[in-house]
CHARMM-style PDB file with segment names, atoms N, HN, CA, C and O in Angstrom:
ATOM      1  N   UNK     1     -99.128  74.372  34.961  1.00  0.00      PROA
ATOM      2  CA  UNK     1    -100.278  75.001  34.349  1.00  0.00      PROA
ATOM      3  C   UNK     1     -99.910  76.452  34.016  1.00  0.00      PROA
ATOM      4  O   UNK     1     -99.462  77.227  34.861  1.00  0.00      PROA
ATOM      5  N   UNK     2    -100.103  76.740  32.866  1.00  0.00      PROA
ATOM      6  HN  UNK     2    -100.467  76.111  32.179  1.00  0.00      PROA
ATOM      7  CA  UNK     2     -99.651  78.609  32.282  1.00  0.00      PROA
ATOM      8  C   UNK     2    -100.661  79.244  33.148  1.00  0.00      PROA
ATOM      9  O   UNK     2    -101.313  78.763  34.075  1.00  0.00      PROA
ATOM     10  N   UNK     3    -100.647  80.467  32.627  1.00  0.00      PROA
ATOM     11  HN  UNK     3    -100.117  80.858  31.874  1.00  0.00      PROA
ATOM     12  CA  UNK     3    -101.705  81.251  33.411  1.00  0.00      PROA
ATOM     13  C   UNK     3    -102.885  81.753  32.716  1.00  0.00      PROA
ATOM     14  O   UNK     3    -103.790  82.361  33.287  1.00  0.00      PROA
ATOM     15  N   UNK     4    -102.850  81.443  31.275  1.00  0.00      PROA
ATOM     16  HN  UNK     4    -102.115  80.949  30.811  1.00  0.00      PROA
ATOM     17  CA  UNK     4    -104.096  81.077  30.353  1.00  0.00      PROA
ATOM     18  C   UNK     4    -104.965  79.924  30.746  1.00  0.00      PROA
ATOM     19  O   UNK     4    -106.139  79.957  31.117  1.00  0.00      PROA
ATOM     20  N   UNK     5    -104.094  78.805  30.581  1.00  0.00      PROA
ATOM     21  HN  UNK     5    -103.141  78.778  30.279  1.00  0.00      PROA
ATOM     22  CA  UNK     5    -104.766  77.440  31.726  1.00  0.00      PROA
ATOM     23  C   UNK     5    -105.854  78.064  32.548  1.00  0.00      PROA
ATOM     24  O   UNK     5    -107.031  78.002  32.192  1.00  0.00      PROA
ATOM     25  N   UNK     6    -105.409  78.758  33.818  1.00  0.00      PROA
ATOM     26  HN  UNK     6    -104.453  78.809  34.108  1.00  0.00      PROA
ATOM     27  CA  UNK     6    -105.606  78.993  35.090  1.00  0.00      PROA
ATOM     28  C   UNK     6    -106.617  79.981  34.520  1.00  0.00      PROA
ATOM     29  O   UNK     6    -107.628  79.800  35.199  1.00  0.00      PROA
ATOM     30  N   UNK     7    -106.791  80.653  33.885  1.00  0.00      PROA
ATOM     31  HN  UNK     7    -105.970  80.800  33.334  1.00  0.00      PROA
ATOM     32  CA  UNK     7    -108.080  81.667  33.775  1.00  0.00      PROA
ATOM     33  C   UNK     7    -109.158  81.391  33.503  1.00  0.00      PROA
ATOM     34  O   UNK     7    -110.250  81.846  33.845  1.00  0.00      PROA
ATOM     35  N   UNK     8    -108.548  79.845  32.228  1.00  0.00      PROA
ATOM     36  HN  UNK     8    -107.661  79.475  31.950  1.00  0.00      PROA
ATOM     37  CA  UNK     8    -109.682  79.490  31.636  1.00  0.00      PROA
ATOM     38  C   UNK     8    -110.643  78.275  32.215  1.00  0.00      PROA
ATOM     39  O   UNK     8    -111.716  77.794  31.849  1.00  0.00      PROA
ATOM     40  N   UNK     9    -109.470  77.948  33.597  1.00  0.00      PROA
ATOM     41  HN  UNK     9    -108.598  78.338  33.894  1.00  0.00      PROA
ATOM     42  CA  UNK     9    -110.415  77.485  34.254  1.00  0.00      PROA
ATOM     43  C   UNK     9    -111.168  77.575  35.102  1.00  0.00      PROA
ATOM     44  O   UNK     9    -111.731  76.682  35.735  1.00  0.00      PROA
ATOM     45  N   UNK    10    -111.267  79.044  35.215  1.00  0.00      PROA
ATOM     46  HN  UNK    10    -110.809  79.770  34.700  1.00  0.00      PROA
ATOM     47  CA  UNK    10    -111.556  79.872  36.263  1.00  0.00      PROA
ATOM     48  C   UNK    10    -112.892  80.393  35.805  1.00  0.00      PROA
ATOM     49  O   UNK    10    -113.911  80.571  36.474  1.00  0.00      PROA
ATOM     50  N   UNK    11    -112.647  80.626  34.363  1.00  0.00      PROA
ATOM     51  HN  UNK    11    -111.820  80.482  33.819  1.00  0.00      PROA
ATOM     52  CA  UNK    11    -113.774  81.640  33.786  1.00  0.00      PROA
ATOM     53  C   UNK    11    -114.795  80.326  33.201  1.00  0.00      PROA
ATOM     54  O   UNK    11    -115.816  80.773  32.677  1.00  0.00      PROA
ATOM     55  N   UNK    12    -114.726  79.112  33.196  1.00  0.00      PROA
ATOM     56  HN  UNK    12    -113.897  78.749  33.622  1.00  0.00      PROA
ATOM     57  CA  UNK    12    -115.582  78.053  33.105  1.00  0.00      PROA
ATOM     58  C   UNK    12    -116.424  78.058  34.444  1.00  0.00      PROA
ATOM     59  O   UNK    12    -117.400  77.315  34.543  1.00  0.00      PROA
ATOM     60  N   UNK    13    -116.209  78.534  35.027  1.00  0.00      PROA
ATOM     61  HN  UNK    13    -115.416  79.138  34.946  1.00  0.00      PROA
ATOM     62  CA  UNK    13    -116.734  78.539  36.632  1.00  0.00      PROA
ATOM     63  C   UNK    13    -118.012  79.740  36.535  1.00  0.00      PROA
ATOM     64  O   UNK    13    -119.060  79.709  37.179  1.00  0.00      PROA
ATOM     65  N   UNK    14    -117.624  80.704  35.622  1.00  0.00      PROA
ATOM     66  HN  UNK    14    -116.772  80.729  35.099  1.00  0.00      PROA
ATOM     67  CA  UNK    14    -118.800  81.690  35.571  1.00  0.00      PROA
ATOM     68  C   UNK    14    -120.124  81.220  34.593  1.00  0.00      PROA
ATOM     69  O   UNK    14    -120.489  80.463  33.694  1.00  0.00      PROA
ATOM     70  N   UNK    15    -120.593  82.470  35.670  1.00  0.00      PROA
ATOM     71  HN  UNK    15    -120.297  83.085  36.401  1.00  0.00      PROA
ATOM     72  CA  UNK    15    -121.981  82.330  34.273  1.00  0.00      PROA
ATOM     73  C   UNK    15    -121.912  82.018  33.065  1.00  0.00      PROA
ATOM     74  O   UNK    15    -120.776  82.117  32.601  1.00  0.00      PROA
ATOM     75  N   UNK    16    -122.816  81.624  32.266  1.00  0.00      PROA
ATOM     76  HN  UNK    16    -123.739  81.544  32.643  1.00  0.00      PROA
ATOM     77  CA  UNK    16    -122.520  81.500  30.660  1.00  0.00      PROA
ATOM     78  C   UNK    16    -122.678  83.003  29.544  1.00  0.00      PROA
ATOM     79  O   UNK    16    -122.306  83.226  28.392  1.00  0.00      PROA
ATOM     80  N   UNK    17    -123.296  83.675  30.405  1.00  0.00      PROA
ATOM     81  HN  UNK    17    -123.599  83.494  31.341  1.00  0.00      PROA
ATOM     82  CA  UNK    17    -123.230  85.431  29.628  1.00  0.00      PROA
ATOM     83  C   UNK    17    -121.859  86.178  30.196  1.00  0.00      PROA
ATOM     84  O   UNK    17    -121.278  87.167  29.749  1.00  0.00      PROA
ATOM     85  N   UNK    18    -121.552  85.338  31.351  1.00  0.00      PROA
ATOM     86  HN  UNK    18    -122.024  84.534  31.714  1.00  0.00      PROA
ATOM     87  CA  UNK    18    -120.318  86.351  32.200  1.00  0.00      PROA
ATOM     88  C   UNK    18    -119.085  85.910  30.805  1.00  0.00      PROA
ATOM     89  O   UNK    18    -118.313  86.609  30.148  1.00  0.00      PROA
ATOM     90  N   UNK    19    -119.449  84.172  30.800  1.00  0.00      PROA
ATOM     91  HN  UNK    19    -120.076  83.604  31.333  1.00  0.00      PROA
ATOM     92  CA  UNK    19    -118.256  83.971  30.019  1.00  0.00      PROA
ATOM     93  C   UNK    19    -118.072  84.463  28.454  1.00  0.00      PROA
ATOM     94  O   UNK    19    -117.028  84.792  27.889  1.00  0.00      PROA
ATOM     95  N   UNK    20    -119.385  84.411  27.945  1.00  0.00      PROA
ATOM     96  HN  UNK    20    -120.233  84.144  28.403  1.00  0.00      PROA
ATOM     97  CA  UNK    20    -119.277  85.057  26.588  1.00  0.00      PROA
ATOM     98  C   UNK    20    -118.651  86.826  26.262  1.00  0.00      PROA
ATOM     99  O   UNK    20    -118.212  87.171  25.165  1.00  0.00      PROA
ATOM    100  N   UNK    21    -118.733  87.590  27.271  1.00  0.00      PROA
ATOM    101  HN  UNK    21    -119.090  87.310  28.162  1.00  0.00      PROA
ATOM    102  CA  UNK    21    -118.520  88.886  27.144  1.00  0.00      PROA
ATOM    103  C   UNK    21    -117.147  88.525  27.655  1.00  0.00      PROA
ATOM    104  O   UNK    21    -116.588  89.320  26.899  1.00  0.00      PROA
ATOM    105  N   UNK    22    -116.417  88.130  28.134  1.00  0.00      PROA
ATOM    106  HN  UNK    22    -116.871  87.484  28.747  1.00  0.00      PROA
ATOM    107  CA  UNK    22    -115.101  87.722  28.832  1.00  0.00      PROA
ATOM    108  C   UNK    22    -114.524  86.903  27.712  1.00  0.00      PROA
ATOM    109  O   UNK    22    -113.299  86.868  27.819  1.00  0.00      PROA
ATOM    110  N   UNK    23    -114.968  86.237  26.684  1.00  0.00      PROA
ATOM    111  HN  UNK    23    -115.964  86.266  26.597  1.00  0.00      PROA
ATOM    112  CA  UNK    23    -114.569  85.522  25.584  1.00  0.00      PROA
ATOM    113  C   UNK    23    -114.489  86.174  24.408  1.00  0.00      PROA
ATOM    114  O   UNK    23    -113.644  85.904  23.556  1.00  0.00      PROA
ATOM    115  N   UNK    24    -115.699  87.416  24.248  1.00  0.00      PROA
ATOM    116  HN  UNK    24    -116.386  87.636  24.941  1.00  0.00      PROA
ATOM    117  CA  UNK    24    -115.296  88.151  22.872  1.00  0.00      PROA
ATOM    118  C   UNK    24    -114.203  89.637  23.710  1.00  0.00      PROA
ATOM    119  O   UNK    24    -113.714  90.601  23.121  1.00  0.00      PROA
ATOM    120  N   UNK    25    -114.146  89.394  24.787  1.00  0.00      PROA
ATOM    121  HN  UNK    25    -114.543  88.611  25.265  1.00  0.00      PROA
ATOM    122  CA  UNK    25    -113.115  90.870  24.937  1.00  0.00      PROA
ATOM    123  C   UNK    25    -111.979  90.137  25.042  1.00  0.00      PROA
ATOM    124  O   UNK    25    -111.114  90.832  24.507  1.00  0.00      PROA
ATOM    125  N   UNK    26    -111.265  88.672  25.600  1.00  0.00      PROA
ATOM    126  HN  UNK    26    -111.967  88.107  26.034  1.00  0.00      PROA
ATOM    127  CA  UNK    26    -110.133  88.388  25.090  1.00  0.00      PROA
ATOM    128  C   UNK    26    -110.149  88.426  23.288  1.00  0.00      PROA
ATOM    129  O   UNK    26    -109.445  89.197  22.636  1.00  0.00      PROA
ATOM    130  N   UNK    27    -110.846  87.694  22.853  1.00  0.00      PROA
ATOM    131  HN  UNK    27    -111.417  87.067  23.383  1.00  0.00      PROA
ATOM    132  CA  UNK    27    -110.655  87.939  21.191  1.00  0.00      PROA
ATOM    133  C   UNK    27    -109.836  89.139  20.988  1.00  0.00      PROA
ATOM    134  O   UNK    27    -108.620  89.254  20.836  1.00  0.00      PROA
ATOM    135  N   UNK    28    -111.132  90.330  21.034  1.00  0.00      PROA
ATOM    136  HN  UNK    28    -112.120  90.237  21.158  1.00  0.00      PROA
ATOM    137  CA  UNK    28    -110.980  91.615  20.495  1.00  0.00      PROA
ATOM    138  C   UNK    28    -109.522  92.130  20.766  1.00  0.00      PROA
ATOM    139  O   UNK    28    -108.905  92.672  19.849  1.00  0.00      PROA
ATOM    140  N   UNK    29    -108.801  91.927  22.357  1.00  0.00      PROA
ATOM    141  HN  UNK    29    -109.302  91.487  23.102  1.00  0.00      PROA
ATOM    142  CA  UNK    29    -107.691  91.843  22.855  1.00  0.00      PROA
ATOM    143  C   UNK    29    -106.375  91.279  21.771  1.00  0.00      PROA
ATOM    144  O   UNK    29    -105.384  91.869  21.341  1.00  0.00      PROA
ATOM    145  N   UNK    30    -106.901  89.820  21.563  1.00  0.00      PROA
ATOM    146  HN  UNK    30    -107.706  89.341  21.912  1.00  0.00      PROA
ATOM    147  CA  UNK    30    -105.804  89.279  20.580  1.00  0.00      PROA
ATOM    148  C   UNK    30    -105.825  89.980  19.862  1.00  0.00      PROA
ATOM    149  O   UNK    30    -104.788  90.637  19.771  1.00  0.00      PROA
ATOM    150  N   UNK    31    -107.032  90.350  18.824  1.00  0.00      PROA
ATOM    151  HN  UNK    31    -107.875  89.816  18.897  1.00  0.00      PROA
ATOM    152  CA  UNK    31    -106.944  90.736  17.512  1.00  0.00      PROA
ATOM    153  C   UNK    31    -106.081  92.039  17.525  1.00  0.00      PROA
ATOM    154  O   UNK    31    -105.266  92.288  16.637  1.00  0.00      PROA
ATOM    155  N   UNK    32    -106.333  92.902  18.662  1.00  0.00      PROA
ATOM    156  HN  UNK    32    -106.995  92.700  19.383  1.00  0.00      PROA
ATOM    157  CA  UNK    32    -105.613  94.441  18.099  1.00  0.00      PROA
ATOM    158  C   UNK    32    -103.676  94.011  18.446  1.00  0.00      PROA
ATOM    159  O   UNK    32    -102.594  94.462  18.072  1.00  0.00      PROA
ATOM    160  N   UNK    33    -104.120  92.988  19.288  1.00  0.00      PROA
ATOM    161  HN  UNK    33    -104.999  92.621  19.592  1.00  0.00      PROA
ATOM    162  CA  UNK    33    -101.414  92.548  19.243  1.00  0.00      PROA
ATOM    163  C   UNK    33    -101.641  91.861  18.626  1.00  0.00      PROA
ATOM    164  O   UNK    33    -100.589  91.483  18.111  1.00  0.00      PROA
ATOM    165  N   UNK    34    -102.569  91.258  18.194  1.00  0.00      PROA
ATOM    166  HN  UNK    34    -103.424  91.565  18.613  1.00  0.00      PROA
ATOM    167  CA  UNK    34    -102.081  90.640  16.527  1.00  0.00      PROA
ATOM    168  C   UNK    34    -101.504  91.674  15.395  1.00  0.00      PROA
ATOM    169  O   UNK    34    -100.420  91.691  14.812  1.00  0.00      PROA
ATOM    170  N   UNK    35    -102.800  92.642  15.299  1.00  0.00      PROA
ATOM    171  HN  UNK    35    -103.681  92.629  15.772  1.00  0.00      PROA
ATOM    172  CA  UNK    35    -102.647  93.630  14.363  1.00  0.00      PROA
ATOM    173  C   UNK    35    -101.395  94.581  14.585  1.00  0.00      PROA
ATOM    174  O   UNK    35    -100.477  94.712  13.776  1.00  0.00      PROA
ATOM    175  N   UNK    36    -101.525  95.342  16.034  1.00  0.00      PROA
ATOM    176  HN  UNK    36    -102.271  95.236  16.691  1.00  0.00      PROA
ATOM    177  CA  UNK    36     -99.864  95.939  16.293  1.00  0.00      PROA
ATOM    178  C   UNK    36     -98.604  95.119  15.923  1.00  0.00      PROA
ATOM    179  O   UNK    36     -97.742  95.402  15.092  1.00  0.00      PROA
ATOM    180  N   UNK    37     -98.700  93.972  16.780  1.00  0.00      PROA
ATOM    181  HN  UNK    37     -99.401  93.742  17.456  1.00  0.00      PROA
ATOM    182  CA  UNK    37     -97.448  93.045  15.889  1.00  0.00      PROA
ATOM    183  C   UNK    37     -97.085  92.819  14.799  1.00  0.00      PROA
ATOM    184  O   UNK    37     -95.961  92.546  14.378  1.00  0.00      PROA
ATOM    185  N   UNK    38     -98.314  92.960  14.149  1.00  0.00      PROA
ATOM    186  HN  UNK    38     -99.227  93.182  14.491  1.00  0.00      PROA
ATOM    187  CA  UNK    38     -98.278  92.650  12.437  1.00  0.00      PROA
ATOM    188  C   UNK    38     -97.316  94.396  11.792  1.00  0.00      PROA
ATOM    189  O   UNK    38     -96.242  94.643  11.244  1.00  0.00      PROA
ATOM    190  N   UNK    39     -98.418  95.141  12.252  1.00  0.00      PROA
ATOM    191  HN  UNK    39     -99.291  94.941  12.697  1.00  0.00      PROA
ATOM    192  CA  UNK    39     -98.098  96.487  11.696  1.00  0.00      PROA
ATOM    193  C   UNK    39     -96.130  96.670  12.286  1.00  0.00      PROA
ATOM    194  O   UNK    39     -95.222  97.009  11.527  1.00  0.00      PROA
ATOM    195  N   UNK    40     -95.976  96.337  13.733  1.00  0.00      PROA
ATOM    196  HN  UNK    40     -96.714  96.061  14.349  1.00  0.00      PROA
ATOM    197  CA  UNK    40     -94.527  96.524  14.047  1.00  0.00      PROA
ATOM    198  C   UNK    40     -93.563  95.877  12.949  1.00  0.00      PROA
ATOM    199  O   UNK    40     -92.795  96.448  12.174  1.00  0.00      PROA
ATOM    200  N   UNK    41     -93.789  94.723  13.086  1.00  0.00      PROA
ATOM    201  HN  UNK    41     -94.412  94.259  13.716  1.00  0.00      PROA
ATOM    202  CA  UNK    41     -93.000  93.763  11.816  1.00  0.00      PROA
ATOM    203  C   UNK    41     -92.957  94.425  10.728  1.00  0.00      PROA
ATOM    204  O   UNK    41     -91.862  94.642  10.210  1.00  0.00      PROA
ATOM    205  N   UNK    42     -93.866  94.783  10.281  1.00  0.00      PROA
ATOM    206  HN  UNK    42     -94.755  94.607  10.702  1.00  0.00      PROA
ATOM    207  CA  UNK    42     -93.851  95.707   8.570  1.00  0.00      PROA
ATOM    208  C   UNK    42     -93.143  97.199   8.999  1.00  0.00      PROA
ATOM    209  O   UNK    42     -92.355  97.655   8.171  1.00  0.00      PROA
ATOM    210  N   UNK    43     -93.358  97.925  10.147  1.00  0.00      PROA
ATOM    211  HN  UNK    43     -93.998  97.555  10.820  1.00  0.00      PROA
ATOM    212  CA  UNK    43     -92.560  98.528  10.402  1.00  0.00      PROA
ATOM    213  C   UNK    43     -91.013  98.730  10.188  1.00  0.00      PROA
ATOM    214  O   UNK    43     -90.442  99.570   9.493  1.00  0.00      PROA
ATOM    215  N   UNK    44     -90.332  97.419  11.219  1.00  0.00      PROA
ATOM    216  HN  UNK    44     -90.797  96.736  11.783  1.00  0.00      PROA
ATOM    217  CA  UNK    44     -89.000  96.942  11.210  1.00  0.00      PROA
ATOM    218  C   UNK    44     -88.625  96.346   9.671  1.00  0.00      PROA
ATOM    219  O   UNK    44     -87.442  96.250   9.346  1.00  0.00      PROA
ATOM    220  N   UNK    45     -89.597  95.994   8.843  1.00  0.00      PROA
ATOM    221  HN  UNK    45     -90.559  96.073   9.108  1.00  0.00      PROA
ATOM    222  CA  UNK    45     -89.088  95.886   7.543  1.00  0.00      PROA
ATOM    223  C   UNK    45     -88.883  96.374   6.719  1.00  0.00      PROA
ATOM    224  O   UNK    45     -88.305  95.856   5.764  1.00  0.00      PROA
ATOM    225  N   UNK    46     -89.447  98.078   6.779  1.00  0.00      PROA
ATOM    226  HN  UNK    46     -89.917  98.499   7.555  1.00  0.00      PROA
ATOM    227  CA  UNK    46     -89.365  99.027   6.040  1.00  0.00      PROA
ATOM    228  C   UNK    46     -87.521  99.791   6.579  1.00  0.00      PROA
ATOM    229  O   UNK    46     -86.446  99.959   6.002  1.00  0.00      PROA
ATOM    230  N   UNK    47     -87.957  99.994   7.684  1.00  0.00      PROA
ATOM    231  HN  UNK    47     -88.830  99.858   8.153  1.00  0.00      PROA
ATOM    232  CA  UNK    47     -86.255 100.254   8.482  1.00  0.00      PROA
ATOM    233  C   UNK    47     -85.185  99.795   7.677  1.00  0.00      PROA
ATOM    234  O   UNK    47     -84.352 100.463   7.064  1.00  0.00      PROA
ATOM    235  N   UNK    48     -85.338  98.363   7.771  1.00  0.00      PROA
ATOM    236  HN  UNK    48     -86.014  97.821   8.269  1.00  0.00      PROA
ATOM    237  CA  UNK    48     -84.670  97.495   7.357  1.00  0.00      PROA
ATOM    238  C   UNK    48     -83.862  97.737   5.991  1.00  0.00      PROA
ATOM    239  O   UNK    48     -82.671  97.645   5.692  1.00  0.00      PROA
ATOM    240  N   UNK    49     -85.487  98.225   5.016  1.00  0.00      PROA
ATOM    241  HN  UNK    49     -86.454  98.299   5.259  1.00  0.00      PROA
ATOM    242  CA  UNK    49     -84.979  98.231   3.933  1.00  0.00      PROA
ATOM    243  C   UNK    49     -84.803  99.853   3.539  1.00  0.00      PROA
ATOM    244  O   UNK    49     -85.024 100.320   2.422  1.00  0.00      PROA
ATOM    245  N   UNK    50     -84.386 100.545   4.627  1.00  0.00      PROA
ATOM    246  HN  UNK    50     -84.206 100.166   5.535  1.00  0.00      PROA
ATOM    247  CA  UNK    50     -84.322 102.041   4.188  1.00  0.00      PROA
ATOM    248  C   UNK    50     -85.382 102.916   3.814  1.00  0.00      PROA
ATOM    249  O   UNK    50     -85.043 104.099   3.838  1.00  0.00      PROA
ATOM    250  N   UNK    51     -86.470 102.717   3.502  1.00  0.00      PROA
ATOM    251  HN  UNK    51     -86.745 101.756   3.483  1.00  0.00      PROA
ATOM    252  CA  UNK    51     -87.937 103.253   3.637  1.00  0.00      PROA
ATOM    253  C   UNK    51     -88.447 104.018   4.564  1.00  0.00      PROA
ATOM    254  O   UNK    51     -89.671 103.937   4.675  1.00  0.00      PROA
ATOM    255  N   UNK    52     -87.663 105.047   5.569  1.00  0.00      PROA
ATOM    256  HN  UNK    52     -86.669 105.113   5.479  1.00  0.00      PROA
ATOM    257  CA  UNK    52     -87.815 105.252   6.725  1.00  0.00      PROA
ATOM    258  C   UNK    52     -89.455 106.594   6.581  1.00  0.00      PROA
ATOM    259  O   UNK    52     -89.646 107.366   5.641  1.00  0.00      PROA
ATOM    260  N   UNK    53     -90.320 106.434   7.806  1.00  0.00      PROA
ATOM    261  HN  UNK    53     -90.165 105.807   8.569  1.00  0.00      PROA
ATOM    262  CA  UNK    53     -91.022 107.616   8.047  1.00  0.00      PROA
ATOM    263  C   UNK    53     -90.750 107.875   9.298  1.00  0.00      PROA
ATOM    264  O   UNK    53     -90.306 107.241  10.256  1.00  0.00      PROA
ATOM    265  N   UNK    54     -91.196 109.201   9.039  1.00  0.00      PROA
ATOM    266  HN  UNK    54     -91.556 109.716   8.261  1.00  0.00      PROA
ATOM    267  CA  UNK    54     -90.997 110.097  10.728  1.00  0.00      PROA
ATOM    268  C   UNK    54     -91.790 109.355  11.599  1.00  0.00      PROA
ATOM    269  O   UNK    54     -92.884 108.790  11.601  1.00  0.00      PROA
ATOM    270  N   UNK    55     -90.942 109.537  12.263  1.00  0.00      PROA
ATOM    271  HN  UNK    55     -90.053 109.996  12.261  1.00  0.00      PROA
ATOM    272  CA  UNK    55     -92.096 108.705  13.806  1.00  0.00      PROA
ATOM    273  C   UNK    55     -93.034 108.798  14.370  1.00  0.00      PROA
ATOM    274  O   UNK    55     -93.960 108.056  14.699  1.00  0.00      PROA
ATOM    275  N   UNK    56     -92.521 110.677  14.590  1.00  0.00      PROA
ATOM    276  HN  UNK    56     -91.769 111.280  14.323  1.00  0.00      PROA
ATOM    277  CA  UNK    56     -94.260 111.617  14.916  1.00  0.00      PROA
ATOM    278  C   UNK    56     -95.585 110.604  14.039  1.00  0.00      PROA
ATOM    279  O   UNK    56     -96.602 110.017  14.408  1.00  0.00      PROA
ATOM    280  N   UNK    57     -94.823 110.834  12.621  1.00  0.00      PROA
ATOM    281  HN  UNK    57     -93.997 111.311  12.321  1.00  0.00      PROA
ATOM    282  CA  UNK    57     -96.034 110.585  11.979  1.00  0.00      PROA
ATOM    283  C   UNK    57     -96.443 109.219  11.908  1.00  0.00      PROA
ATOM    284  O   UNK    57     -97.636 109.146  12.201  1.00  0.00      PROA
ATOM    285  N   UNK    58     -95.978 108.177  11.657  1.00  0.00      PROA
ATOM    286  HN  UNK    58     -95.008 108.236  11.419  1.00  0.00      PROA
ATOM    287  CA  UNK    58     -96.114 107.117  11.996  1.00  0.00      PROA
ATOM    288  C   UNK    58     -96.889 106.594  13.538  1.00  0.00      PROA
ATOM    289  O   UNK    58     -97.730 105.718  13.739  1.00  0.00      PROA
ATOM    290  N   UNK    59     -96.215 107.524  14.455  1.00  0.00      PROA
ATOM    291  HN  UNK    59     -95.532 108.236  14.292  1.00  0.00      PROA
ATOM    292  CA  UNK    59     -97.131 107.213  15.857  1.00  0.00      PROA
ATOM    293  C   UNK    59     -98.488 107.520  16.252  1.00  0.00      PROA
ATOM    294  O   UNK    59     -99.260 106.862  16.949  1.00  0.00      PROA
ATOM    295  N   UNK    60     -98.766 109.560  15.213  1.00  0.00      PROA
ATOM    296  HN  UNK    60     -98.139 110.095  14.647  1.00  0.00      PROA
ATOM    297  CA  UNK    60     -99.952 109.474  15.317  1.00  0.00      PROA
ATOM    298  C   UNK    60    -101.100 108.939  14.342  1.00  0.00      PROA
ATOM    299  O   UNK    60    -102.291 109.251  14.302  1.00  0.00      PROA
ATOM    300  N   UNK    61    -100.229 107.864  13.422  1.00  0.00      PROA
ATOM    301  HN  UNK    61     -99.262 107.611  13.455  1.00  0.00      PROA
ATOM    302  CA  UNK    61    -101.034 107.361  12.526  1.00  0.00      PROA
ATOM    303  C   UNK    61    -101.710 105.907  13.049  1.00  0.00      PROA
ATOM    304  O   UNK    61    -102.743 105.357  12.669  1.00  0.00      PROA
ATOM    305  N   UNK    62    -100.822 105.539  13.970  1.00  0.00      PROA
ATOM    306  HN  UNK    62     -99.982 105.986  14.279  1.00  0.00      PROA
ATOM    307  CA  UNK    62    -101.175 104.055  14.912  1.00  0.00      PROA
ATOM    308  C   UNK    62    -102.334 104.711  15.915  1.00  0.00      PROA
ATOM    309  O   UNK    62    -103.369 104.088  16.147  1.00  0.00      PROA
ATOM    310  N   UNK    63    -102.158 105.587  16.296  1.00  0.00      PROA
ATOM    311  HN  UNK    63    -101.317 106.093  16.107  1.00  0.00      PROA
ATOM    312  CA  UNK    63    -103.159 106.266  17.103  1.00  0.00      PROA
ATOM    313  C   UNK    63    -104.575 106.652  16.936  1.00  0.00      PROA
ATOM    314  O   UNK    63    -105.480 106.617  17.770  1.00  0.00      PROA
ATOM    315  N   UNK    64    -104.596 107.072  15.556  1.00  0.00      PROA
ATOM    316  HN  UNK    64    -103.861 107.101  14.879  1.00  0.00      PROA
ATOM    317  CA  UNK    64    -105.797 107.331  14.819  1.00  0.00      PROA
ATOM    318  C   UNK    64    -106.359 106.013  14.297  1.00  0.00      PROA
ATOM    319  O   UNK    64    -107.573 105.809  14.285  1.00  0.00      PROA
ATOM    320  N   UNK    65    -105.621 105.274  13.940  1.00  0.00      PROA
ATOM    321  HN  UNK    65    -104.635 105.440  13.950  1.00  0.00      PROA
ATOM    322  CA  UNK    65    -106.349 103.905  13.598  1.00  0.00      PROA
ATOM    323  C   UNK    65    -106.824 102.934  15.069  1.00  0.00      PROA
ATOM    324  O   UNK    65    -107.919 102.386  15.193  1.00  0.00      PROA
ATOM    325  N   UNK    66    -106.016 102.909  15.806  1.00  0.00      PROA
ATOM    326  HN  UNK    66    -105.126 103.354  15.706  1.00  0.00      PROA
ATOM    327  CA  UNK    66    -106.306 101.836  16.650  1.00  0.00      PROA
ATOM    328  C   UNK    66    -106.719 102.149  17.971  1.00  0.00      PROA
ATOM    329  O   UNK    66    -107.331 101.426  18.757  1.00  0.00      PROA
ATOM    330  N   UNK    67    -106.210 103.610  18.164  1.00  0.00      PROA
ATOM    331  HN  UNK    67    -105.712 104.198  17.526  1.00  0.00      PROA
ATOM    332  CA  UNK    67    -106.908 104.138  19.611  1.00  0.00      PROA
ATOM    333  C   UNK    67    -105.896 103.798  20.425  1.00  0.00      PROA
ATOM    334  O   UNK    67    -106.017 103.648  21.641  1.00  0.00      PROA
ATOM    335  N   UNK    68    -104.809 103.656  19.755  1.00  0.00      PROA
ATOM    336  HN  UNK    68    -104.710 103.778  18.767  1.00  0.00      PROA
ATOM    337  CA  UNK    68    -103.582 103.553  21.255  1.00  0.00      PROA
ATOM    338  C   UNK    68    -103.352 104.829  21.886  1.00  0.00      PROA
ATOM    339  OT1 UNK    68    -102.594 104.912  22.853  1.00  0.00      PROA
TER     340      UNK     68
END
C-alpha cells in the first residue's frame, strides 16, 4: 500500500466537512507542483536553448507569483 493509499484511507474515516477541506487543500497542493514543475521544465528549456535570465530575477519572479 503507497502512502497516498494509507491517507486516503485514513481521511475516509473523517468527518465529511473534515474531508472536504482536506480534499480541496491536497488539490490546491497539486496544483501549485504541478505549476512549479511546469514553470521548472520551461525553465530547463530555455537553458537549454541559450535563453538564459538572471536568477535573482527569475527567483523573485516565482516568488511574487506563487508565494514561495
Amino acid at each position: 500500500m503507497t502512502k497516498l493509499e494509507l491517507a486516503l484511507e485514513r481521511a475516509a474515516k473523517l468527518p465529511e466537512g473534515m474531508q472536504e477541506q482536506l480534499g480541496d487543500d491536497l488539490l490546491h497542493y497539486i496544483d501549485k507542483y504541478l505549476t512549479l514543475r511546469d514553470l521548472l521544465d520551461e525553465g530547463l528549456r530555455e537553458l537549454d536553448a541559450g535563453d538564459v535570465v538572471d536568477g535573482e530575477t527569475l527567483l523573485a519572479d516565482i516568488k511574487a507569483r506563487y508565494g514561495a
